[in-house]
N, C-alpha and C positions, 0 to 999 in steps of 0.2 A: 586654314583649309586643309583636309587631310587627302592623302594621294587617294584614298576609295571615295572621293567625292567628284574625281575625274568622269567623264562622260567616256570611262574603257571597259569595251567587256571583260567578264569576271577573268579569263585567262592571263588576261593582262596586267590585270589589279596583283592577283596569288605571285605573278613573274616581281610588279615591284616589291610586294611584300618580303618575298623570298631574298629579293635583293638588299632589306631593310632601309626600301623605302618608306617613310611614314608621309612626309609633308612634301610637297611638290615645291621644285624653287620658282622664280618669278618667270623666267624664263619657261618651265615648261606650263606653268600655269596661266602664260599669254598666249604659248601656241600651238599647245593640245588643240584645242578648242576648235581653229581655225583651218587647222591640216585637217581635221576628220572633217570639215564643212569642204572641205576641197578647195580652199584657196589656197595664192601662193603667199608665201608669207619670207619677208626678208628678216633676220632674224640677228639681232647683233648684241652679246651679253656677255659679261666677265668669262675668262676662263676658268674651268672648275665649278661652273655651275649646270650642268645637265644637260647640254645643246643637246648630246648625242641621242639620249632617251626623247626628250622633245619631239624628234624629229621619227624615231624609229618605233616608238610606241604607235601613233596612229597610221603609221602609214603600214605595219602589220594588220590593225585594226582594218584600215580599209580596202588591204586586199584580201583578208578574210569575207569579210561581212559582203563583196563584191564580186566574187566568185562567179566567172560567166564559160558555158562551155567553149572553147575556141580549138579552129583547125592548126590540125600540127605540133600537137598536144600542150607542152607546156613553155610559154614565151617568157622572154625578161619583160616582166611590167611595172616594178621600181630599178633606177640605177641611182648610185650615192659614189659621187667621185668629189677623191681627196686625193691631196697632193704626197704623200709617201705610202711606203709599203707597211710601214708599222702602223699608222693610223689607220688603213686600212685592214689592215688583219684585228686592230682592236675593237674595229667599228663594226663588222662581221661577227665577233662575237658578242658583240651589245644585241645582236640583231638575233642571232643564236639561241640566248637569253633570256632574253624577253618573248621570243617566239619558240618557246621550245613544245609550247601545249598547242601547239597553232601548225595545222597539215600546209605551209610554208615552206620552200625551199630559198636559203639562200647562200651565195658563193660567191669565194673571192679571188681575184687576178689581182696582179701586178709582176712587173717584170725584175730580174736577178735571179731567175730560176725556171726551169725548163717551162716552158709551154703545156706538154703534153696532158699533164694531169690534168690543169685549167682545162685544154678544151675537152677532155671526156667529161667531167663534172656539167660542162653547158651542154654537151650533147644527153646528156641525163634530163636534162631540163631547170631551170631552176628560174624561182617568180622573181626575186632579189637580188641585186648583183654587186658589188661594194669594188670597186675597181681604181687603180691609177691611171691615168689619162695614155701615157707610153704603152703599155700591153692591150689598152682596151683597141686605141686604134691600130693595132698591130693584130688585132684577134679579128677586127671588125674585116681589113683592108685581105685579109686571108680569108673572108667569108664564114668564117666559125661559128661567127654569132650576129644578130638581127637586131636594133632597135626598133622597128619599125610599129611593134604593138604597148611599147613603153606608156605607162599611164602618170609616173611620176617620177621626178630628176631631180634628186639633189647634190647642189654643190657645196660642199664642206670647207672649211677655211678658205673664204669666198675672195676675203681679202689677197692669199697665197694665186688661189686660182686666178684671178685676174688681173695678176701685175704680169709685164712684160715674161717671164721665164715658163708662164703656161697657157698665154690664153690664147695662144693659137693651136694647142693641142685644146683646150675647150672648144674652140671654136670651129673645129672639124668635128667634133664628138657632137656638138647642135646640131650639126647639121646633117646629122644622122638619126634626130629626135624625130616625133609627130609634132606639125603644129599645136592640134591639143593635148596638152598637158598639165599639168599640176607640178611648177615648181618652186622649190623651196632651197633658201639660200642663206650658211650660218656664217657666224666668223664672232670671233671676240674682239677682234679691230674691226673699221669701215673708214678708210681716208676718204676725202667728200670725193675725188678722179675713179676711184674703186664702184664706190657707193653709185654714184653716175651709168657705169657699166651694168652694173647688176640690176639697174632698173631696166634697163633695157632687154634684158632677157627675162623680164618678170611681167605677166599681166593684169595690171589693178590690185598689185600686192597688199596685203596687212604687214604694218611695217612696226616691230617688236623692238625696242632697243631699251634693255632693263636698266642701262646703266650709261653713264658717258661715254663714249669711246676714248679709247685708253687708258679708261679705268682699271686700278688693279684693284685685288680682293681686299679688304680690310684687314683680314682675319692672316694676310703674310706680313711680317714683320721684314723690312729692309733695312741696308744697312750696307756702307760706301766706306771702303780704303783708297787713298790717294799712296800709291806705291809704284816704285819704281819700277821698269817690267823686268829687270833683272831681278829682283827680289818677290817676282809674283810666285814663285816656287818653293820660296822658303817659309810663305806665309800661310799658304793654302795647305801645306806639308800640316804645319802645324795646330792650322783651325781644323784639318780633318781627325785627329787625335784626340781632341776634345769629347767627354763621354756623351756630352746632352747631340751630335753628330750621327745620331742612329746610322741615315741613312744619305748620301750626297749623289746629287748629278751635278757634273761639272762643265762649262758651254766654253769651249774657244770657237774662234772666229773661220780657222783653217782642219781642214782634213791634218794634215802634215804636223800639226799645233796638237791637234785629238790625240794621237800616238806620240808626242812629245809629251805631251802633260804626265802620260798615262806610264810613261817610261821613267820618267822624273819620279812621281811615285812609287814606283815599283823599289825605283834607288832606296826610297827613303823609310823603305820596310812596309806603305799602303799600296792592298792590293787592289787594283785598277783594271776595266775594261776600258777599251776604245771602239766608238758604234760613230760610223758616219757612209758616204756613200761609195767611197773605194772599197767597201769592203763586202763582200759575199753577202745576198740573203740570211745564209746557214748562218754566218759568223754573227751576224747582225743579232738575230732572232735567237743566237746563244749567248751573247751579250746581256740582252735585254732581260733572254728568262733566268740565267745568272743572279741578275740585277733584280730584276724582282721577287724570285725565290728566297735575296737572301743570304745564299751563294757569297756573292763579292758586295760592298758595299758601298762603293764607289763607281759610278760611271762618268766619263769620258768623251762628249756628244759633240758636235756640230749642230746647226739648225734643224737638224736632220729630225730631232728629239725635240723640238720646243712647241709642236703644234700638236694638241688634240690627245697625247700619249697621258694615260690613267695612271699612274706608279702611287699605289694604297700606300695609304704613309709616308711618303715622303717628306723626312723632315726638313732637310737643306737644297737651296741649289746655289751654285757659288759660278758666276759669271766672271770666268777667268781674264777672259778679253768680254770688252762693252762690243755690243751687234753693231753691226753698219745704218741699220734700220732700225729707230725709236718703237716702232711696232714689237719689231720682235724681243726687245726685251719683255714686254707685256705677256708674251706667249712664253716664254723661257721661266720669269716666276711663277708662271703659273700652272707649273707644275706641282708646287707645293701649294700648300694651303685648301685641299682640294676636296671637296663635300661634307664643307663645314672643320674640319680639323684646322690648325692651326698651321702656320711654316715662317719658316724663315728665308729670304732672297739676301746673299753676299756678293756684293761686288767691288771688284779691284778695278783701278783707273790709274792709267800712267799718263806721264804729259802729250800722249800723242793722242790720247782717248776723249779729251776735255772738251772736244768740239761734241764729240757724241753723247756724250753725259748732258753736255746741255739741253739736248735735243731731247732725250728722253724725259728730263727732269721736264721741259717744257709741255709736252704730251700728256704725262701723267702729272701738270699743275702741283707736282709737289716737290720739295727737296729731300732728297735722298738724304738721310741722318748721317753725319762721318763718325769713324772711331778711329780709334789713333793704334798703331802696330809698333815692332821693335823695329822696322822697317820703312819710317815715313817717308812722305817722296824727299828726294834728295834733287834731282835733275828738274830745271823751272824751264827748261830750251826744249823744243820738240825738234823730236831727232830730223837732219839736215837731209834734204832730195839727194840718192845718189846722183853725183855728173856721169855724162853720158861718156862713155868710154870713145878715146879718140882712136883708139886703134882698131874700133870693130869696121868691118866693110861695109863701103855704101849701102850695100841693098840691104844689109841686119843689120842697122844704125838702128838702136832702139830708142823708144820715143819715152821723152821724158815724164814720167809720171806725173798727178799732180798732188798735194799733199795730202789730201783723202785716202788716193789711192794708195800711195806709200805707205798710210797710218795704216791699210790692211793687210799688209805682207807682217807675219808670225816672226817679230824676230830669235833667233836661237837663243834657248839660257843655256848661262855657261850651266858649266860641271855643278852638281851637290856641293856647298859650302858645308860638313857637320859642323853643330852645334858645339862651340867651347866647352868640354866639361865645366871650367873656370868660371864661364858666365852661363849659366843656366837658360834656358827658351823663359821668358817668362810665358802666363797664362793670356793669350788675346785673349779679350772678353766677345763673345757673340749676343751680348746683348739681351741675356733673356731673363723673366723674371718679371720685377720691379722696373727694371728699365726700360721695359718695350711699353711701360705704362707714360 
């Protein structure tokens, strides 16, 4: 099927062309279709395969072609809420885009950065709104801005949305919607507790799912070190030197972990960004265009980066700590491997990690391939609960962790060991060629 066989008007067709789109992935060639019929559609497909256009294509199409004069000139009548500020400034310009031949406004919010300019943009008017949950209801409860003529709502990394840490900021934000509406809801995971939720805010959905859940892409090549976490520095040092390395984003577990890693590199002569949530919009957003420009060629992330973010090329991503959540490694490689290109996913695993490895291996039904480093694990003991300190006072007697939790505290790497002139680094292999065969 070719993308001009879509049921899109011609502006939209020229916008994918332009884009070098030729062929429509499974995903948007299930729920094109069904957004412009005005259903809601639950939508759940690999990472890197096109949700965003899916979803943005027709629902420009239908606020064009639907065009009705209304009082008080021009209302929000699509919103599209995701869970970070960089998703959302990427997903603003898919909408940009693709809607550029299209008399379309649309605008984006999120918070880490003044208000002011967001609300003169809505006071301007705009059809479109691409928002994070924290500034929308922060704009709304300040009176700024009106859902009340909304035609169509979507929630982006549905999965993200509606686990404990957002869904009561979604869930003030419904309740700001019109009962009738058109919504549409994506995610590259659906745990069945998730999936439950989202029907519920859905009515008599077409329900799209291209691929298993937890499925990763084919087309990323993985690949698992069992290394000690003192030596997770000396090994990552060294696969980033490697020339087939174009390009790396690197995932710890911790903020604090982000800028350790990123400092550890810098030691070791690679230059490195660090992008997580302590740190400035500005910084963030110059990290990123850094990173993607070309600039630095390493990035330095927290979860922060694992959902919905497009980085063209990306050859590697090396999961320095294993996620707490089987989910989200799914969303972390899949960064790479991304509109058909090829990638590679690296990940290091110390003894405290092995409960989490199993979890994801179970998820994604397969075994992660190991390679062997100058570096193999040494330590078979997972590190010991700190005891509670008997000298602290009744009332800041801290409470005993339990070994989950402990496994997610970053612990410090010592100092840079340099490499022996005498014994030379040998070459880790990254696996590619003949042997990803």
């Amino acid at each position: 099927m070719d993308f001009q066989d879509l049921p899109l008007i011609p502006p939209l067709l020229d916008a994918a062309k332009a884009c070098g789109y030729t062929s429509p992935t499974p995903i948007q060639r299930q729920t094109i279709p069904p957004v412009l019929a005005g259903r809601d559609v639950l939508g759940c497909a690999q990472t890197g395969t096109g949700k965003t256009a899916a979803f943005a294509m027709p629902i420009l199409q239908r606020l064009h072609t639907q065009r009705k004069q209304r009082a008080g000139g021009r209302p929000i009548r699509a919103l599209v809420l995701t869970p970070t500020r960089e998703l959302a400034l990427q997903i603003h310009e898919s909408f940009e885009t693709y809607g550029k031949r299209l008399p379309l406004r649309a605008c984006v919010i999120f918070g880490g950065v003044g208000q002011q300019p967001q609300v003169e943009q809505l006071r301007r008017g705009v059809d479109i709104l691409v928002a994070t949950p924290g500034r929308l209801n922060d704009l709304i409860g300040q009176g700024h801005l009106s859902l009340d003529q909304l035609e169509i709502f979507v929630l982006d990394e549905a999965d993200r949305m509606l686990d404990m840490g957002f869904i009561h900021d979604v869930k003030r934000v419904i309740a700001q919607l019109p009962k009738k509406r058109q919504t549409l809801l994506f995610s590259a995971t659906m745990p069945a507790e998730v999936e439950s939720l989202a029907l519920g805010i859905l009515s008599s959905p077409v329900t799209v799912k291209v691929d298993p859940v937890g499925s990763t892409v084919d087309r990323i090549h993985q690949w698992l070190y069992l290394i000690d976490k003192q030596n997770k520095k000396l090994l990552l040092a060294q696969l980033l030197i490697q020339p087939e390395v174009e390009s790396a984003l690197v995932f710890t577990r911790t903020k604090h972990g982000a800028d350790r890693v990123a400092r550890d590199l810098a030691k070791a002569g690679i230059q490195a960004r660090a992008i997580h949530g302590d740190k400035s919009q500005g910084a963030r957003q110059r990290a990123l265009g850094d990173f993607k420009s070309g600039a630095v060629r390493v990035l330095v992330a927290t979860d922060i980066a694992a959902r919905g973010l497009d980085i063209a090329g990306l050859s590697h991503v090396f999961n320095y700590d294993l996620p707490n959540e089987p989910e989200s490694y799914v969303h972390r490689i899949g960064r790479t491997g991304r509109a058909g290109l090829d990638g590679t996913a690296v990940s290091f695993c110390c003894i405290d990690e092995m409960k989490e490895l199993r979890q994801i291996e179970k998820l994604t039904g397969r075994e992660i391939p190991r390679l062997e480093s100058p570096w193999p694990m040494q330590n078979q003991s997972p590190s010991p609960l700190k005891p509670v300190s008997k000298a602290a006072p009744a009332k800041a007697a801290p409470v005993r962790p339990s070994r989950a939790c402990a496994a997610r505290e970053a612990p410090k790497l010592a100092q840079p060991v340099p490499l022996s002139p005498a014994r030379p680094a040998r070459r880790v292999p990254l696996a590619t060629g003949n042997d990803r065969r």
